[in-house]
RODO-2510 file (C-alpha; in nm, 4 decimals, decimal comma):
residues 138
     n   res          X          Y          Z
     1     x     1,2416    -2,9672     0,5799
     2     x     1,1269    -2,7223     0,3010
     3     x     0,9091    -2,9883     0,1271
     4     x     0,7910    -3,1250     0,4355
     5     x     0,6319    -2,7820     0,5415
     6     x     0,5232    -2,7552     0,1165
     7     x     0,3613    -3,1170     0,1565
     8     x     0,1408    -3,0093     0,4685
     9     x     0,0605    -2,6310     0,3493
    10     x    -0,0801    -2,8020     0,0229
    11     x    -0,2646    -3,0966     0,2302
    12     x    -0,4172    -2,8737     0,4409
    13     x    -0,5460    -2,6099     0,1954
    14     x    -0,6556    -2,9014    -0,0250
    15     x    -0,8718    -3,0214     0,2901
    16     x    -1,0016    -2,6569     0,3451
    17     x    -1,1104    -2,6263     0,0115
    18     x    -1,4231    -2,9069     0,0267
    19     x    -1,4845    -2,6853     0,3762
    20     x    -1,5447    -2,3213     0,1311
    21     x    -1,7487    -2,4732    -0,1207
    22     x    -2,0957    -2,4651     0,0091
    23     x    -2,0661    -2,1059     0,0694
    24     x    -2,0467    -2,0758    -0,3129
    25     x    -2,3501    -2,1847    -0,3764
    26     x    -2,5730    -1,9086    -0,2170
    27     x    -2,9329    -1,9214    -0,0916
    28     x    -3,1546    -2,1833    -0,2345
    29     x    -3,4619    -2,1775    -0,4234
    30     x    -3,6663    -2,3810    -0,1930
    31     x    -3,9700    -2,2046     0,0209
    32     x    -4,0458    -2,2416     0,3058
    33     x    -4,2878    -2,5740     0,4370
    34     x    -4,6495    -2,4382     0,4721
    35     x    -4,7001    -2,6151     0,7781
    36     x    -4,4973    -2,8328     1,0006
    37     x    -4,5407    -3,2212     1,0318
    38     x    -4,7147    -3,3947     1,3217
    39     x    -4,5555    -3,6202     1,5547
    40     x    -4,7838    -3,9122     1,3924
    41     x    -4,6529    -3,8299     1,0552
    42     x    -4,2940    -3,8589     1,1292
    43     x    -4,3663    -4,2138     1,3148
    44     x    -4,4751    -4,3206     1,0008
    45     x    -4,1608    -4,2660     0,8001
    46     x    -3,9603    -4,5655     0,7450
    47     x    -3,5853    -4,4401     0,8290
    48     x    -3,6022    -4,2945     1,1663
    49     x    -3,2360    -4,3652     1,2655
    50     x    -2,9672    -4,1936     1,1331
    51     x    -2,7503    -4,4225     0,8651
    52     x    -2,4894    -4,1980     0,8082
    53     x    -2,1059    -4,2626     0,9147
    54     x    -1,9681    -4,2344     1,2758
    55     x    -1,7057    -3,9950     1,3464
    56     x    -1,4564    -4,2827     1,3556
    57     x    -1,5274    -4,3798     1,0553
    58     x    -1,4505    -4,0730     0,8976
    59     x    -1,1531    -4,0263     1,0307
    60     x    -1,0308    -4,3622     0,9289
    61     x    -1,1177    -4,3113     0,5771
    62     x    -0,9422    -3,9475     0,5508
    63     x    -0,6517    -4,0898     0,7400
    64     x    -0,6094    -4,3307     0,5008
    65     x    -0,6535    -4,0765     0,2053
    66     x    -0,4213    -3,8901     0,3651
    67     x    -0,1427    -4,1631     0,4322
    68     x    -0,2277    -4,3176     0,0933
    69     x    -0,1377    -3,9334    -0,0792
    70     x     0,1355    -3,9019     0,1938
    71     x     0,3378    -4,2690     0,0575
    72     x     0,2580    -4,1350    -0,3316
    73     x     0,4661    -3,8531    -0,2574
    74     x     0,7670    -3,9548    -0,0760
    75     x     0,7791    -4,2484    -0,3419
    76     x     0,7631    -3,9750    -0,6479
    77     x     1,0285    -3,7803    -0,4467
    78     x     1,2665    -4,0620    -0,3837
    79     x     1,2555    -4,1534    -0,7620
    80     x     1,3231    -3,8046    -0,8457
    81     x     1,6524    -3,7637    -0,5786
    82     x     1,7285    -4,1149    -0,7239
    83     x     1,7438    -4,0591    -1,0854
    84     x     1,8529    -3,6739    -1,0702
    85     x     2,2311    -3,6261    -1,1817
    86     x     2,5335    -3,5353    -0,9482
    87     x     2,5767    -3,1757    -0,8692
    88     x     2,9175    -3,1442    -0,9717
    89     x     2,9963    -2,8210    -0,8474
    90     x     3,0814    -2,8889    -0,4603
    91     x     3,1745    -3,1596    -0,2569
    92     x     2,9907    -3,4370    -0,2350
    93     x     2,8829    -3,5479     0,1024
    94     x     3,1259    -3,8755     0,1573
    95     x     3,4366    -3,5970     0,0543
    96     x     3,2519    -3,3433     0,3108
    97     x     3,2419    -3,6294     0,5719
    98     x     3,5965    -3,7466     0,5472
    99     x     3,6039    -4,0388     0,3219
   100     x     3,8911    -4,1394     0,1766
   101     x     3,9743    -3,9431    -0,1482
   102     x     4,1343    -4,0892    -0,4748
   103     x     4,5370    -4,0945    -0,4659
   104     x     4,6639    -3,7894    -0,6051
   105     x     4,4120    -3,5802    -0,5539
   106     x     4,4667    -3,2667    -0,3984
   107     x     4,2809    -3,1275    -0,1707
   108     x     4,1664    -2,7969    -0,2907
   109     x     4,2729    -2,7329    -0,6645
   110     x     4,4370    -2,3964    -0,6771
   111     x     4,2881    -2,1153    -0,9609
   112     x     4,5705    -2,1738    -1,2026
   113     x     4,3926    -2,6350    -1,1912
   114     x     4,0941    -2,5510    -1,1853
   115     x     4,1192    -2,2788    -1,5179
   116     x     4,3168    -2,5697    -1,6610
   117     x     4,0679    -2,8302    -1,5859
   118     x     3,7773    -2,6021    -1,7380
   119     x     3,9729    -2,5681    -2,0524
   120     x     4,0462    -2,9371    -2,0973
   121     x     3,6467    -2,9820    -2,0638
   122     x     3,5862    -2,7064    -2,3527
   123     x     3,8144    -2,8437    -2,5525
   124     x     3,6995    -3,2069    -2,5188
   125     x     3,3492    -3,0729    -2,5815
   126     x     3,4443    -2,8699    -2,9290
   127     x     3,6128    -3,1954    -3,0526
   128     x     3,3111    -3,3840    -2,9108
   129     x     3,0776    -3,1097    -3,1488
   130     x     3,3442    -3,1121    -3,4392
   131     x     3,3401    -3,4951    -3,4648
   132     x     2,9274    -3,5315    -3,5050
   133     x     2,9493    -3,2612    -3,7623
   134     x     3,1866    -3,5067    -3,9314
   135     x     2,9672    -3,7774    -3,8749
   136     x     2,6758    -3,6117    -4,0023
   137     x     2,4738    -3,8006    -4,3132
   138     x     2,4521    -3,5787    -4,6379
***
């Protein structure tokens, strides 16, 4: 839910950004027209009608920006979850929903197993350590 919220705080400050930036450009250099066009003068120009996009069409094409950034970022994230390692601290979520468990093992490890178990790991690690300082090329 966290990223969700992160995803949409960043979207929409990254759309209200485009929003600020004319204000950063100040007043412009440009006077004022002398004197105002005539009726006959605007007939004459050649693009009377407005060529510009339709509302629909801009909200098609930032929709699509939008979904397009949206599917980026759920397919980065799903990478991520799938190629991050297995927090090995707590229960996983089959043991936390009741799935079967592997014969013999307890339950909940009392202090006394779980000390022992932490010392069998530093001790596998130092030989681990002591045998590629064996290994090493002179």
């Amino acid at each position: 839910m966290r990223r969700v919220t992160a995803l949409l705080v960043v979207l929409l400050l990254g759309l209200s950004m485009p929003a600020l930036a004319p204000a950063q450009l100040g007043p412009t250099n440009i006077p004022a027209p002398l004197t105002t066009p005539d009726d006959s003068q605007r007939a004459q120009t050649p693009f009377e009608q407005d060529t510009g996009l339709s509302a629909l069409q801009i909200v098609l094409i930032f929709g699509s920006a939008i979904g397009l950034i949206a599917f980026i970022a759920w397919f980065i994230v799903r990478d991520a979850h799938s190629a991050a390692p297995v927090d090995e601290r707590g229960p996983s979520k089959a043991t936390a929903a009741g799935a079967p468990r592997a014969p013999g093992e307890p339950k909940n490890k009392s202090a006394r197993e779980r000390e022992r178990e932490q010392a069998r790991k530093r001790n596998k690690a130092k030989a681990a350590r002591n045998q590629r300082k064996r290994n090493r090329s002179r």
